[in-house]
Structures are given as structure tokens and as C-alpha cells.
C-alpha positions in Angstrom: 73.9 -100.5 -54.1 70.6 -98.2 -54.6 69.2 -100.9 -52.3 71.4 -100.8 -49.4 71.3 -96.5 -49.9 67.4 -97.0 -49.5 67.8 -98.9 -46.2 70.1 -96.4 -44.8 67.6 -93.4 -45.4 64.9 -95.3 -44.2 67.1 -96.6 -40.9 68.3 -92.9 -40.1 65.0 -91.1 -40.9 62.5 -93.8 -39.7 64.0 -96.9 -37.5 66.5 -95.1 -35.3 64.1 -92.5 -34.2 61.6 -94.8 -33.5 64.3 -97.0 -31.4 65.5 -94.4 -29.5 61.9 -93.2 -28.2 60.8 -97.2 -27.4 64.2 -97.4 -25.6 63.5 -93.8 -23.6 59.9 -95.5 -22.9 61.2 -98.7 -21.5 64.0 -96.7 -19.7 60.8 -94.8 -17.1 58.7 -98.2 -16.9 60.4 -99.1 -14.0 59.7 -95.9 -12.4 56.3 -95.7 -13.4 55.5 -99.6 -11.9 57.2 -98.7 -8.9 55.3 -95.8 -7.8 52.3 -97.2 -8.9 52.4 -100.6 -6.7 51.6 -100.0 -3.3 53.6 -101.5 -0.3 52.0 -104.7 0.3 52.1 -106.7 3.7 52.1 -110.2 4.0 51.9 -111.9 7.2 52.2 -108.3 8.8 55.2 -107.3 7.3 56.0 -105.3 4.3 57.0 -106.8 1.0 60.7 -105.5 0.9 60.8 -106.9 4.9 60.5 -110.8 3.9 63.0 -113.0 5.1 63.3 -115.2 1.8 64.7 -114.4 -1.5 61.9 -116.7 -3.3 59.1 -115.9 -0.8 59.3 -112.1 -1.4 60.0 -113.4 -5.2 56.3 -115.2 -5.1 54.8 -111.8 -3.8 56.4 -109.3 -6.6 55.4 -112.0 -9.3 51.6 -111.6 -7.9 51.6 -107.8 -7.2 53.0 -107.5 -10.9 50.2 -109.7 -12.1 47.8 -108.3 -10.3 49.0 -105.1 -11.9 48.9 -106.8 -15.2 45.7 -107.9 -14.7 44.2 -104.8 -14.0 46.4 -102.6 -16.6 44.3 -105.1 -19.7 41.0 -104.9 -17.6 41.5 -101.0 -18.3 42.5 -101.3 -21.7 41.8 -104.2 -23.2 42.4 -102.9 -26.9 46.1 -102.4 -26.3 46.8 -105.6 -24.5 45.1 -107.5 -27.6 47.5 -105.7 -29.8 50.1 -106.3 -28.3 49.2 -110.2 -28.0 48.6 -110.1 -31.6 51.4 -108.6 -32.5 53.5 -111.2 -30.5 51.4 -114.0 -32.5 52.6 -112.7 -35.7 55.9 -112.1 -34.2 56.0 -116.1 -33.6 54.6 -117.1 -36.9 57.1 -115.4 -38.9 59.4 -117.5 -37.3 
């Protein structure tokens, strides 16, 4: 019982606060990606102007890891955090 009390301060004072401001953060990152990727052209036309669903697919997936690329060539202390952290993630499993 004082076990299952303890969790519930900790969840309302600690975890839900903490989940509500990682939730607001993922809610602006697509926002934030999208102004910051340019319009590309490809052949002479614009990225959202491609005739094919996978074509224009192939392009986003290289502008986004282009942008990935650069975003852990900038700050390569937080991307190896966050790798790590997905390492132990996986071990614990």
C-alpha cells in the first residue's frame, strides 16, 4: 500500500510533468522541421510538385536526412546521448 502511495506522488509531482512538456516538445517539431527545410527542386520542379507518391517519398526521406545529418554534425553530444540512451533502452529488453 505505502508502495503504490509512493508511486503516485512521484507520478503526479515528477513523471506527468515531465510527459506533458516532452509531449508539448514533440507537438512544435513538425513546425520547427518544416520551416527549417527549404523547398527543394528536383528535375526543375519543387518537392511538393512531383508526380509520384514514392518519388517525392525518396526526396523527403533525403532532405530529412540531410537535415539529420547536419542537426548531429552541430551537436554531436546530444545525438550520442540520445543513441546511448536508445542502446540501454534495447538492452533492458
Amino acid at each position: 500500500m505505502g508502495l503504490a502511495a509512493l508511486f503516485l506522488v512521484v507520478y503526479w509531482l515528477v513523471l506527468r510533468p515531465v510527459k506533458n512538456q516532452a509531449l508539448a516538445a514533440f507537438r512544435q517539431l513538425p513546425g520547427r522541421v518544416t520551416g527549417q527545410l527549404a523547398p527543394a527542386t528536383v528535375g526543375g520542379t519543387a518537392l511538393g510538385e512531383t508526380r509520384g507518391t514514392i518519388e517525392g517519398g525518396e526526396n523527403r526521406a533525403s532532405q530529412l536526412k540531410r537535415l539529420l545529418s547536419e542537426k548531429v554534425k552541430a551537436e554531436p553530444e546530444s545525438a550520442s546521448r540520445l543513441v546511448q540512451g536508445w542502446v540501454q533502452v534495447e538492452n533492458k529488453r
